[in-house]
SEVO-334973 format. One record per residue (C-alpha): residue number from 0; residue in three letters; x, y, z. Coordinates in Angstrom, 1 decimal. Layout:
# SEVO-334973
@ketor: NUM; loza: ALA; c1: X; c2: Y; c3: Z $
...
//
This chain:
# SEVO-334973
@ketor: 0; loza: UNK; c1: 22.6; c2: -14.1; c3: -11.9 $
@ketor: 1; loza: UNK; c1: 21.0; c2: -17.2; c3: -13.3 $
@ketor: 2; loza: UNK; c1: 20.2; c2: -16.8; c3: -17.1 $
@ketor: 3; loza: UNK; c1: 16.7; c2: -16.0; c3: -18.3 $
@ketor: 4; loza: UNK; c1: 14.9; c2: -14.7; c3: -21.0 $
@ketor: 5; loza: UNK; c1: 13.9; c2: -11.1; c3: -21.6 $
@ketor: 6; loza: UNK; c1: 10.7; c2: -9.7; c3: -23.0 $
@ketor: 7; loza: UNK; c1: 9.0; c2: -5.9; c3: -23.5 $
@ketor: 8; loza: UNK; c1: 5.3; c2: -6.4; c3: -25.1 $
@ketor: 9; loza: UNK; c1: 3.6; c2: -3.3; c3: -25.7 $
@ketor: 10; loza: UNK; c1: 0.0; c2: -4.7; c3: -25.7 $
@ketor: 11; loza: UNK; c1: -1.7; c2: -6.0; c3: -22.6 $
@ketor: 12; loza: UNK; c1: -2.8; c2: -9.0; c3: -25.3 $
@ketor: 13; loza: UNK; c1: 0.8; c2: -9.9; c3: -26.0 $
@ketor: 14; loza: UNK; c1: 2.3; c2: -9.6; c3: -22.6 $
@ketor: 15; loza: UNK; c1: -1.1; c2: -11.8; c3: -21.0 $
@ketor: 16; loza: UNK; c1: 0.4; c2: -14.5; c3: -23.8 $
@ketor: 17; loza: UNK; c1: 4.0; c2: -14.3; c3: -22.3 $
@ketor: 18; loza: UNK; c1: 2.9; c2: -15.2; c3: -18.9 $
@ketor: 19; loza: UNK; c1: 0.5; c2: -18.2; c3: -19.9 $
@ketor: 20; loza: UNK; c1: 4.0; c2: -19.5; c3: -21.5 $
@ketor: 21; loza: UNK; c1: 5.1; c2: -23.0; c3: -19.6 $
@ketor: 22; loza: UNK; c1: 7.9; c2: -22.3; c3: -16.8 $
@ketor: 23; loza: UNK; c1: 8.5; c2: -19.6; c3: -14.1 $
@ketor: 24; loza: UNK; c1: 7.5; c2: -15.9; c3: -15.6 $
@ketor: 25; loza: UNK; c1: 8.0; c2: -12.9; c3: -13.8 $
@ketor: 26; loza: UNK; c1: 6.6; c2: -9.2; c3: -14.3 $
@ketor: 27; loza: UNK; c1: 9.2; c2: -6.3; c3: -13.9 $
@ketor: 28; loza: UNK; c1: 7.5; c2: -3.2; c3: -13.5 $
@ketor: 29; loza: UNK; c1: 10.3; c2: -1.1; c3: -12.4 $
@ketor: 30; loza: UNK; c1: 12.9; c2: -4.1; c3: -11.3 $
@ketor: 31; loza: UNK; c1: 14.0; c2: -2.2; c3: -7.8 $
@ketor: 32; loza: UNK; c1: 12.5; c2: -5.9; c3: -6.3 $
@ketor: 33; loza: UNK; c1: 12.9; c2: -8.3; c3: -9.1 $
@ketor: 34; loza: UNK; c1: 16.4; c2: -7.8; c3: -10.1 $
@ketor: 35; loza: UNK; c1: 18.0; c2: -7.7; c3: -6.6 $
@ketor: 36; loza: UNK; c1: 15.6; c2: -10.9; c3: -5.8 $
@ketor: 37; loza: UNK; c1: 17.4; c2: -12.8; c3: -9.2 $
@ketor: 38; loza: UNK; c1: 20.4; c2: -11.6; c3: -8.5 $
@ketor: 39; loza: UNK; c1: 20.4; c2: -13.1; c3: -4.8 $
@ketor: 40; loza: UNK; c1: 18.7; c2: -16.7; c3: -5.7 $
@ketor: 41; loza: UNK; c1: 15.4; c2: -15.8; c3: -3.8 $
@ketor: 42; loza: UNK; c1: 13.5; c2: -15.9; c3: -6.6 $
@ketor: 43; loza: UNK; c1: 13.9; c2: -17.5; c3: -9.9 $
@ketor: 44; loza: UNK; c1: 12.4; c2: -17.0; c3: -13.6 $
@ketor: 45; loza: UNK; c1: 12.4; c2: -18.7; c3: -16.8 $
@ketor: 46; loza: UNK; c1: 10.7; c2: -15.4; c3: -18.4 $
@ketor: 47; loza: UNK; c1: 11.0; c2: -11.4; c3: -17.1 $
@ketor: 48; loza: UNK; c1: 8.2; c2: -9.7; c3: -18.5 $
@ketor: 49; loza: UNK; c1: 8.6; c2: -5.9; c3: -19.3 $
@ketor: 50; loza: UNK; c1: 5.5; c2: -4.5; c3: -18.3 $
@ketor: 51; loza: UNK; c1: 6.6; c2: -0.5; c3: -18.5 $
@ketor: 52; loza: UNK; c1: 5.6; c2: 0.0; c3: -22.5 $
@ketor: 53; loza: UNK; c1: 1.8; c2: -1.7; c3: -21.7 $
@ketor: 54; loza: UNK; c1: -0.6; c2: 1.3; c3: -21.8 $
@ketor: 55; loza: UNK; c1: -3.3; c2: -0.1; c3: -19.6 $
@ketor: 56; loza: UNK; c1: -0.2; c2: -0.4; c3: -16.3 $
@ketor: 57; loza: UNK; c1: 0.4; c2: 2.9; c3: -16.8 $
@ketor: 58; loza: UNK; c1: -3.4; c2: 4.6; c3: -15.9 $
@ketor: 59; loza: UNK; c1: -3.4; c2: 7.6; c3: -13.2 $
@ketor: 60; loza: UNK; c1: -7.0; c2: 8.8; c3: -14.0 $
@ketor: 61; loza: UNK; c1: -9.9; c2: 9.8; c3: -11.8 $
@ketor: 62; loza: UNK; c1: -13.4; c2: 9.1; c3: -12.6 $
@ketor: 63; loza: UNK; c1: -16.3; c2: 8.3; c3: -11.2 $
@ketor: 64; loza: UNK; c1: -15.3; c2: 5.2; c3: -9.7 $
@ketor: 65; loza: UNK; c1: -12.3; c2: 6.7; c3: -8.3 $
@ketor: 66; loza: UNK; c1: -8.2; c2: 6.1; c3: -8.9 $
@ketor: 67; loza: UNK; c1: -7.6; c2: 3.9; c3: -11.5 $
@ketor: 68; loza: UNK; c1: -4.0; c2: 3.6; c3: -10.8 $
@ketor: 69; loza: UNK; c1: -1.7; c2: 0.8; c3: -13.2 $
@ketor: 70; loza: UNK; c1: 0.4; c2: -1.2; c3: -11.9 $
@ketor: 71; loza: UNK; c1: 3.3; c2: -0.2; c3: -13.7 $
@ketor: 72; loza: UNK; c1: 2.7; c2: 3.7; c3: -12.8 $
@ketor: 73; loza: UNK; c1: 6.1; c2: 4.6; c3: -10.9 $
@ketor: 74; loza: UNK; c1: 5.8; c2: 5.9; c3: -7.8 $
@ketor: 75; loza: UNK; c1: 7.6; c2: 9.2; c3: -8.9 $
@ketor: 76; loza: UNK; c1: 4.2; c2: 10.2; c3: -10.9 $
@ketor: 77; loza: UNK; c1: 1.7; c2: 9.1; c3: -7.8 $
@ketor: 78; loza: UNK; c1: 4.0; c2: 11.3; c3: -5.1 $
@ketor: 79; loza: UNK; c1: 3.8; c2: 14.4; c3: -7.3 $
@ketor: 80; loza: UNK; c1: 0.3; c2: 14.4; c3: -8.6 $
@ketor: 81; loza: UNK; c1: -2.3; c2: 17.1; c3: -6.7 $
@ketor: 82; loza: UNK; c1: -5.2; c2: 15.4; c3: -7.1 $
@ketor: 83; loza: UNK; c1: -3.8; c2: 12.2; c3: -5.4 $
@ketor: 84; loza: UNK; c1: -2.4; c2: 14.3; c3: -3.0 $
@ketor: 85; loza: UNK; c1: -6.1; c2: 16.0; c3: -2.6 $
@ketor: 86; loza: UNK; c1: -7.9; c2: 12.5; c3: -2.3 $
@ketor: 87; loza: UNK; c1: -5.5; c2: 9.9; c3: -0.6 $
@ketor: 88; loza: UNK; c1: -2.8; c2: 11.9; c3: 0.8 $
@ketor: 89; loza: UNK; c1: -1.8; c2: 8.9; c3: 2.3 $
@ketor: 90; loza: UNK; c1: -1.0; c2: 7.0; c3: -0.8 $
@ketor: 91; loza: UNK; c1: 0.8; c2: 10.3; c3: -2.3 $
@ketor: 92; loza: UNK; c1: 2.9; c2: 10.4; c3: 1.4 $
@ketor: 93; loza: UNK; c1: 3.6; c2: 6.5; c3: 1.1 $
@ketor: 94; loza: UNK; c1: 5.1; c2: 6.9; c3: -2.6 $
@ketor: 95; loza: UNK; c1: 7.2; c2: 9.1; c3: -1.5 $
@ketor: 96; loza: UNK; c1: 8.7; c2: 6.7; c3: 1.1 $
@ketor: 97; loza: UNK; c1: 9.8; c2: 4.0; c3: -1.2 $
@ketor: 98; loza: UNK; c1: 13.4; c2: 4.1; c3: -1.3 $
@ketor: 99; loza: UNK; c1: 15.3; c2: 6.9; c3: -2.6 $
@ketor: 100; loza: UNK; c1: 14.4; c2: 9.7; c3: -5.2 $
@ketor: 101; loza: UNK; c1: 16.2; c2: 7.6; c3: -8.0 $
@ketor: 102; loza: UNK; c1: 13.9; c2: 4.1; c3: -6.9 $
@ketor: 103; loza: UNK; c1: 10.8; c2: 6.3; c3: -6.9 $
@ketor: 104; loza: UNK; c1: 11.1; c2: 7.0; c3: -10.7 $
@ketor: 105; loza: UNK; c1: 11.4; c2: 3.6; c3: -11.4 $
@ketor: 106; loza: UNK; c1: 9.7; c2: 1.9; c3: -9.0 $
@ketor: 107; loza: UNK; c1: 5.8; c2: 1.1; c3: -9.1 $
@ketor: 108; loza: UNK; c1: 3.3; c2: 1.0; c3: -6.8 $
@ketor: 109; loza: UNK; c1: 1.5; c2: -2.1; c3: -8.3 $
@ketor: 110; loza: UNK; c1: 5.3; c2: -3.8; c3: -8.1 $
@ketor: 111; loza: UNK; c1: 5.1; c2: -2.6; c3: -4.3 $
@ketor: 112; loza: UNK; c1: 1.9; c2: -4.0; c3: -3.7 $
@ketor: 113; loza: UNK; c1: 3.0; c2: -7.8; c3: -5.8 $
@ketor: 114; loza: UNK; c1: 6.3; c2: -7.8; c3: -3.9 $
@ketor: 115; loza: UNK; c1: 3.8; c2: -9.0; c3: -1.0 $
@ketor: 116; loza: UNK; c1: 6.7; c2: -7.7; c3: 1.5 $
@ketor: 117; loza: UNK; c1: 4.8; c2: -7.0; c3: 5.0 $
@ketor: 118; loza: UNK; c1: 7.0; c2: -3.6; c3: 5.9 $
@ketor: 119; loza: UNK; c1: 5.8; c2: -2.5; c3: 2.0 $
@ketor: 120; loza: UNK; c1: 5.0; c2: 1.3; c3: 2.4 $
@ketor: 121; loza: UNK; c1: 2.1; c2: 2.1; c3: 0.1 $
@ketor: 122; loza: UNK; c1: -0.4; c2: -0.7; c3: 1.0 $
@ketor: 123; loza: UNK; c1: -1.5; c2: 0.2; c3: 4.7 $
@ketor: 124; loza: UNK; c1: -2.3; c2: 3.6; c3: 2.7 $
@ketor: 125; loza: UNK; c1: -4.1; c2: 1.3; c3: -0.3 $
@ketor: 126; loza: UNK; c1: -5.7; c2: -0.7; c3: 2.3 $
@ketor: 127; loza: UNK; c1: -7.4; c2: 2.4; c3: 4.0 $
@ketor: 128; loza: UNK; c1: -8.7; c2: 3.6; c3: 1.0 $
@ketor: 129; loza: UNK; c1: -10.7; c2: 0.3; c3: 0.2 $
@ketor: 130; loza: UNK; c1: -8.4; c2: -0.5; c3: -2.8 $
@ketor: 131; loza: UNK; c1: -9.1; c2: -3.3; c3: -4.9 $
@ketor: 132; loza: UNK; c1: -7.0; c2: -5.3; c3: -7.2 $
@ketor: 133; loza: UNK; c1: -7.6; c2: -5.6; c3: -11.1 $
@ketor: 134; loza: UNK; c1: -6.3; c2: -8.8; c3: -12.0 $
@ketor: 135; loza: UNK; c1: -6.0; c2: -9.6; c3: -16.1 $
@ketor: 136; loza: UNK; c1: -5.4; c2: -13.1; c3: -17.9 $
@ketor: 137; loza: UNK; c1: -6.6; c2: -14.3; c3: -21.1 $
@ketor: 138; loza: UNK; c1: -9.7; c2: -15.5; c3: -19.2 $
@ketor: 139; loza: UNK; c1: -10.3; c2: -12.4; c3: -18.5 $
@ketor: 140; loza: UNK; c1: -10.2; c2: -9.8; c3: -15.5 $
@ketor: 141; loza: UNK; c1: -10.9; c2: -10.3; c3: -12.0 $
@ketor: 142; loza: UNK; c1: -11.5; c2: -7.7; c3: -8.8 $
@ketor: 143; loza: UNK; c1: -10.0; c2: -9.1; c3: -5.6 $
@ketor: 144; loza: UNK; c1: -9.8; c2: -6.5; c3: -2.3 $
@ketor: 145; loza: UNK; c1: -6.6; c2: -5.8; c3: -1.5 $
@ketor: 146; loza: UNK; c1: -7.5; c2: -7.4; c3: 1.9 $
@ketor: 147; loza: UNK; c1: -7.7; c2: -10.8; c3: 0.3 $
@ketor: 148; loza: UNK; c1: -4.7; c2: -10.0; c3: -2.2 $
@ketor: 149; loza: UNK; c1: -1.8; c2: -11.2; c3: 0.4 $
@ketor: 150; loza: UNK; c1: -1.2; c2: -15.2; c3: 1.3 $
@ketor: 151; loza: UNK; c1: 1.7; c2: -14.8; c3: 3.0 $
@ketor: 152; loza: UNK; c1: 5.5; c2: -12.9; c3: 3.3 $
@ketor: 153; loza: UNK; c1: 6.1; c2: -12.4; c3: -0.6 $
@ketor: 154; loza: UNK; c1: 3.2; c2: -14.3; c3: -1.6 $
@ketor: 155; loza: UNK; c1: 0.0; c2: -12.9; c3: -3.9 $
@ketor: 156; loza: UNK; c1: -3.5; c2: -14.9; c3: -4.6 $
@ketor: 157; loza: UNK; c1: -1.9; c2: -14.3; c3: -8.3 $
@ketor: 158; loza: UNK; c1: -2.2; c2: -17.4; c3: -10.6 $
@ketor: 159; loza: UNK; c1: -0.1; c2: -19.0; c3: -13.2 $
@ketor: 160; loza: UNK; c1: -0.9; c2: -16.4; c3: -16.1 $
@ketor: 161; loza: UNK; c1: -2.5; c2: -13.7; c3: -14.4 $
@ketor: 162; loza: UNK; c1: -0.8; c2: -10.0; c3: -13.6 $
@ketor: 163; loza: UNK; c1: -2.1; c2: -7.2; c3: -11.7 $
@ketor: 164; loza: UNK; c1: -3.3; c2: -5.2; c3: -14.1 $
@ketor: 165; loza: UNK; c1: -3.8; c2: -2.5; c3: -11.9 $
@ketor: 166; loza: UNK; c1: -5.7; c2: -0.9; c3: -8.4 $
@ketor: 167; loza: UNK; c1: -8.8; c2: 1.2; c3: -8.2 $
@ketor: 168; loza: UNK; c1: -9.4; c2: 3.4; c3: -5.3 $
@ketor: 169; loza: UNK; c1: -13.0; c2: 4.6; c3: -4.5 $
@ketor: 170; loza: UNK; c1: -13.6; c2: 8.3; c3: -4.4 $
@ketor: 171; loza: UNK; c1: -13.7; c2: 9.6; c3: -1.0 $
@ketor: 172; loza: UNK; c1: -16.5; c2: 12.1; c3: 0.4 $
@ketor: 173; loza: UNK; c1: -16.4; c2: 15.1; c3: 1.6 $
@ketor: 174; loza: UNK; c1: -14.9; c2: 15.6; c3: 5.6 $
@ketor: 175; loza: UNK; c1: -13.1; c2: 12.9; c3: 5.3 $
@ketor: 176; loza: UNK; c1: -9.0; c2: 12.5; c3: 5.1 $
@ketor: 177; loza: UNK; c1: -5.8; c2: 9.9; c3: 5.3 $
@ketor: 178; loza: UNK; c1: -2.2; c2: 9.7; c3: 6.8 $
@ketor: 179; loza: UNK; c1: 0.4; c2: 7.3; c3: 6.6 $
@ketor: 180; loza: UNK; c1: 3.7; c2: 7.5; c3: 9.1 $
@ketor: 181; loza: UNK; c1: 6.4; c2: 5.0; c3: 9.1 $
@ketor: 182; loza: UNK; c1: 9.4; c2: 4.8; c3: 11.9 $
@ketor: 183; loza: UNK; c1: 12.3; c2: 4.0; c3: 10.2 $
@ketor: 184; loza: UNK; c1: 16.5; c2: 4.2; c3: 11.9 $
@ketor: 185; loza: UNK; c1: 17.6; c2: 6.3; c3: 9.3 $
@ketor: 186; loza: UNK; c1: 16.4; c2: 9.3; c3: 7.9 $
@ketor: 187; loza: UNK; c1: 15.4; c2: 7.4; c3: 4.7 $
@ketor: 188; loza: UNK; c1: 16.4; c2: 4.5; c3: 2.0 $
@ketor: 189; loza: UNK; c1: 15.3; c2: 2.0; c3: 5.1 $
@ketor: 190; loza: UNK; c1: 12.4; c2: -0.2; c3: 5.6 $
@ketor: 191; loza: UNK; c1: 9.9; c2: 0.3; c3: 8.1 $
@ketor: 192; loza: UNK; c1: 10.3; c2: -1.0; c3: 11.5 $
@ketor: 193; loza: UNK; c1: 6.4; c2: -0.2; c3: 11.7 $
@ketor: 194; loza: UNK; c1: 3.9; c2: 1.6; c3: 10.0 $
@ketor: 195; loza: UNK; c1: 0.5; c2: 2.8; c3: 10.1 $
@ketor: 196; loza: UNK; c1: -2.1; c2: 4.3; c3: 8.0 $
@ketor: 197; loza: UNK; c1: -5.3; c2: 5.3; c3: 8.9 $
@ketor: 198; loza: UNK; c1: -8.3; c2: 7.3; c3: 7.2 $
@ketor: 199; loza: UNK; c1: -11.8; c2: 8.7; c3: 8.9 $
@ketor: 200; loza: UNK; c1: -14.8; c2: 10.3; c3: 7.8 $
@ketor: 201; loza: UNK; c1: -16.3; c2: 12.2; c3: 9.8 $
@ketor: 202; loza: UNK; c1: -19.5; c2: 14.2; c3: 10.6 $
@ketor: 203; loza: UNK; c1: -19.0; c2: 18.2; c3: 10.1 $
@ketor: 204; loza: UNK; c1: -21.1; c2: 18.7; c3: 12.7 $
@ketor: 205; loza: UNK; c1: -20.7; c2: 16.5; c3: 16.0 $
@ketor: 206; loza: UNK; c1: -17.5; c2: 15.0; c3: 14.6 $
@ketor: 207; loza: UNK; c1: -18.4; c2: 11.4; c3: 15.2 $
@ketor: 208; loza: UNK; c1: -16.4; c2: 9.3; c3: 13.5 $
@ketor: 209; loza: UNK; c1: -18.8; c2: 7.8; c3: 10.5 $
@ketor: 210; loza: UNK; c1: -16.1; c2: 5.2; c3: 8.6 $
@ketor: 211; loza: UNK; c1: -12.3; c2: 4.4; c3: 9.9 $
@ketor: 212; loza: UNK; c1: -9.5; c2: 2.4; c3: 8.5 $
@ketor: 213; loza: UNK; c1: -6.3; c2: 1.3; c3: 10.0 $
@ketor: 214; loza: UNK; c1: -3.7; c2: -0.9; c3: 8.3 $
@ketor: 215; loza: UNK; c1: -0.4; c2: -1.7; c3: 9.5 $
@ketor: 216; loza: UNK; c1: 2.7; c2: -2.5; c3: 7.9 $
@ketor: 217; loza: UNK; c1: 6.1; c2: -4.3; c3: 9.4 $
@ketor: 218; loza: UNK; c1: 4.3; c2: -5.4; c3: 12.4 $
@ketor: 219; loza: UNK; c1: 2.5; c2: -9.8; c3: 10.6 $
@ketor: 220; loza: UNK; c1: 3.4; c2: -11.8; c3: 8.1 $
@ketor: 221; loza: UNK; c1: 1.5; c2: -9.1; c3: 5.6 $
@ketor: 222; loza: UNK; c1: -0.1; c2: -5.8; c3: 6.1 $
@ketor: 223; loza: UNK; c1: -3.3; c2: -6.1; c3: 8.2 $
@ketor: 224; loza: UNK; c1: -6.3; c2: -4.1; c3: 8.8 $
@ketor: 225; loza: UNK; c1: -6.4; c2: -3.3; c3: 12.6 $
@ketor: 226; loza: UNK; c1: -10.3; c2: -3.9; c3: 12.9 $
@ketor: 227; loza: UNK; c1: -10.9; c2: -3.8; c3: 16.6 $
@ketor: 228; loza: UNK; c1: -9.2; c2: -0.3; c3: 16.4 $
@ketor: 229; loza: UNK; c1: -11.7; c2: 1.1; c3: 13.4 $
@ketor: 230; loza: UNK; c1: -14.5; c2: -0.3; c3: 15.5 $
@ketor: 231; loza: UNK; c1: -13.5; c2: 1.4; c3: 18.4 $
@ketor: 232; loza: UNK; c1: -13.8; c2: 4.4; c3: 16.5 $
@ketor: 233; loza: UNK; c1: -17.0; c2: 4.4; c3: 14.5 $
@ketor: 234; loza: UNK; c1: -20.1; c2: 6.0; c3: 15.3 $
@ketor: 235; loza: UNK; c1: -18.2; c2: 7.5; c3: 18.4 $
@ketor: 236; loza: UNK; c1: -17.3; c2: 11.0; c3: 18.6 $
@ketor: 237; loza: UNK; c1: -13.7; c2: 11.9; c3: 18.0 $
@ketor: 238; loza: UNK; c1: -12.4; c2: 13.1; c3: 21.4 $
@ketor: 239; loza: UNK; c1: -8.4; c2: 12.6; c3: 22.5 $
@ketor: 240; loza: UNK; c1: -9.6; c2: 10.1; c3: 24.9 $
@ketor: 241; loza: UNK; c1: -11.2; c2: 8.3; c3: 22.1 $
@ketor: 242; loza: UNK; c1: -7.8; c2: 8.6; c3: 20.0 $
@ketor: 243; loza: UNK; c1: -5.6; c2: 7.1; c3: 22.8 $
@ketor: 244; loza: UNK; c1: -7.9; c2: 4.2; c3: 22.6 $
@ketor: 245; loza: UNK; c1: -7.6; c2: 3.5; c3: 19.5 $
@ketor: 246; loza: UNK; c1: -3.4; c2: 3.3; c3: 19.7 $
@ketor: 247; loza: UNK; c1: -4.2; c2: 0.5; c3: 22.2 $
@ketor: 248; loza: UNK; c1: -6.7; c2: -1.4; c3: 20.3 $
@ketor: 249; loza: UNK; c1: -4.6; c2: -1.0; c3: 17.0 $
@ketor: 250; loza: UNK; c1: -2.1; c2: -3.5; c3: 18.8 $
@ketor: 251; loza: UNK; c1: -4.3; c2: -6.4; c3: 18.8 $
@ketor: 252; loza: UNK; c1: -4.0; c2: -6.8; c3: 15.4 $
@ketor: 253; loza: UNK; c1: 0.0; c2: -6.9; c3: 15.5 $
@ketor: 254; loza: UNK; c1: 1.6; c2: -10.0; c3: 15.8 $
@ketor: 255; loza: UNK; c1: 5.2; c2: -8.7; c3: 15.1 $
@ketor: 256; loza: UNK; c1: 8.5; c2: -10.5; c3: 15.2 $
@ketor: 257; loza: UNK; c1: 12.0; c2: -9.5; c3: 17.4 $
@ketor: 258; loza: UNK; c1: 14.8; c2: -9.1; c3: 14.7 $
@ketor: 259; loza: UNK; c1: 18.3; c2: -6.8; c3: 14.5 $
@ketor: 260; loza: UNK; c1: 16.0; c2: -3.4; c3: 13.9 $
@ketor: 261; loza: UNK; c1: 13.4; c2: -3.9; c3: 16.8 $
@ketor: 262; loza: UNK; c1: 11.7; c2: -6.0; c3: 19.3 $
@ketor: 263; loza: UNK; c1: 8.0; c2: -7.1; c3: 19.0 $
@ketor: 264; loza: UNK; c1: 7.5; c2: -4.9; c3: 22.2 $
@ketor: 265; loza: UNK; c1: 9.1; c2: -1.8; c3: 20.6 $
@ketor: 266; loza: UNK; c1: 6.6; c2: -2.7; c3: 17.4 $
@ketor: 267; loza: UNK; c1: 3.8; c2: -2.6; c3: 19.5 $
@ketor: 268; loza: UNK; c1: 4.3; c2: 0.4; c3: 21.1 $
@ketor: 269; loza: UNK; c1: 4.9; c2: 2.1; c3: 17.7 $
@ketor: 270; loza: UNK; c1: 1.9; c2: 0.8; c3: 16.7 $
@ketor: 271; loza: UNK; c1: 0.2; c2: 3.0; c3: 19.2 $
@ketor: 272; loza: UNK; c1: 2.6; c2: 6.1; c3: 18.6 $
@ketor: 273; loza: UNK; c1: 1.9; c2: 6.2; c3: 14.4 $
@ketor: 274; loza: UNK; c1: -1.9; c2: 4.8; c3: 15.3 $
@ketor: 275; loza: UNK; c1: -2.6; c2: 8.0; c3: 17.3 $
@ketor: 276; loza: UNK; c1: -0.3; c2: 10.5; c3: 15.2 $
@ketor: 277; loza: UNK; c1: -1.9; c2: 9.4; c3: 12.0 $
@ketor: 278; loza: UNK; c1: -5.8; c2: 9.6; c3: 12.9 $
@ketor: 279; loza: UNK; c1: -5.0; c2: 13.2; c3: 14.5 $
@ketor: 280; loza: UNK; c1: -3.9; c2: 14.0; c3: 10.9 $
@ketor: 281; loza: UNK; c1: -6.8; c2: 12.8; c3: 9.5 $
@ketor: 282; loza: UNK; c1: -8.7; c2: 15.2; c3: 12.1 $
@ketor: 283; loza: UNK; c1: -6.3; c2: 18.1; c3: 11.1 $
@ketor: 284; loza: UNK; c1: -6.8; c2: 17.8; c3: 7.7 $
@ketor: 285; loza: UNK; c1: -10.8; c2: 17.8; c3: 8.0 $
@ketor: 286; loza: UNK; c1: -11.1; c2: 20.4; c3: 10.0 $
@ketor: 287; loza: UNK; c1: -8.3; c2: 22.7; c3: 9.7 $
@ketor: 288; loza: UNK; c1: -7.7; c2: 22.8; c3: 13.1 $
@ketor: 289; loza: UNK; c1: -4.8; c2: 21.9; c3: 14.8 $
@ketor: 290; loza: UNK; c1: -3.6; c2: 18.9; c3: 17.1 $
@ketor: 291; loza: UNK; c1: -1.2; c2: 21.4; c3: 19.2 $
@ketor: 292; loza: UNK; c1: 1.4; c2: 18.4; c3: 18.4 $
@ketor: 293; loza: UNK; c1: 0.2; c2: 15.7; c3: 20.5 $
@ketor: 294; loza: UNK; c1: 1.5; c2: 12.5; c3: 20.4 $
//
């Protein structure tokens, strides 16, 4: 591994100073990503920058504005906690997805999110939940959407001195729900050959679908919003006709590649699969009643 120097602030102020230094500096929030990335050449730093110690990356409150979740919060503490599992069960399913039990209690979900990797598990799930980004540097802090956080495979909209500082989360109503679902070869410790979330809101009463969100993972250069899907879906009530729809407009927004662990066709048509599996979970957990395992 190329040599580079090491530094653990413990004050957002100090560690904001660290990364406005001259030369490459890079944040390590749990170092599943970094490390491997040094270690290999595909990245390279001047500077790694500790983030763990800094109070402000480690947030997992609710208030009125929702989740304030830091970035350096490991993915360990997001899987486990009820009330994330009670108001984006999506995001506490996709934490639980990263890696092993071992790379959970290290790794963050912020670090997930900067690793900009298109098959990254827990954005489609921030994506549906209209997550923003909190971006800090000693000019101050900044709110991107996550939808406009991505550039490319690997790459953020993060400038030279910024970090994320962390993601906020609006609170969800009531009669509303998420569900994330991956396809993976192996049982786990794999990346995603495709991934959906998806999230709805509907009406208690006619069940017409009032807000919907679908993001996919693995299947572009970054995770993407399927939008025709989500307007297919809104201000339509939610029938099984409706749902098998929606797996076939969630495809247009796929533009996936052929590589060792699946072909663009066999992305596609898992698009549709976790598309259609996922928003009958969302209707499951609304209304308590059963899909009688549809697919």
């Amino acid at each position: 591994m190329p040599a580079f120097e090491f530094a653990s602030p413990r004050s957002l102020q100090d560690a904001l100073k660290l990364f406005a230094q001259p030369g490459t500096v890079r944040a390590l929030a749990g170092g599943t990503d970094i490390i491997d990335q040094l270690k290999a050449g595909r990245r390279n730093a001047d500077l790694v920058v500790d983030v763990k110690r800094i109070p402000q990356l480690q947030r997992l409150e609710f208030d009125s504005e929702g989740l304030h979740l830091g970035a350096a919060r490991c993915c360990t503490d997001v899987h486990h906690n009820r009330d994330v599992w009670q108001r984006y069960p999506a995001l506490a399913e996709s934490a639980g997805l990263v890696g092993s039990v071992q790379i959970q209690n290290r790794a963050a979900v912020g670090g997930n999110v900067c690793n900009a990797a298109p098959s990254a598990d827990t954005t489609p799930a921030l994506l549906v939940h209209d997550a923003k980004a909190i971006i800090a540097s000693q000019r101050g802090n900044r709110v991107v959407p996550l939808t406009d956080f991505f550039a490319g495979p690997g790459q953020t909209v993060l400038q030279k001195g910024e970090i994320l500082l962390g993601l906020l989360l609006p609170p969800p109503p009531e009669h509303s729900a998420s569900a994330y679902l991956r396809f993976i070869p192996r049982n786990e410790m794999d990346i995603a050959v495709a991934g959906v979330g998806s999230y709805l809101e509907l009406d208690p009463a006619t069940h017409i679908v009032r807000k919907a969100r679908i993001a996919l993972a693995s299947v572009a250069p970054t995770p993407v919003r399927a939008r025709a899907a989500e307007a297919a879906l809104e201000g339509r009530t939610l029938t099984e006709d409706l749902i098998e729809h929606a797996g076939e407009e969630a495809v247009k927004a796929a533009a996936p590649i052929t590589d060792v662990r699946g072909s663009a066709e066999y992305r596609k048509e898992l698009v549709k699969v976790l598309t259609r599996r996922t928003v009958r979970i969302c209707q499951e957990r609304i209304t308590g009643v059963s899909t009688n395992g549809r697919h």
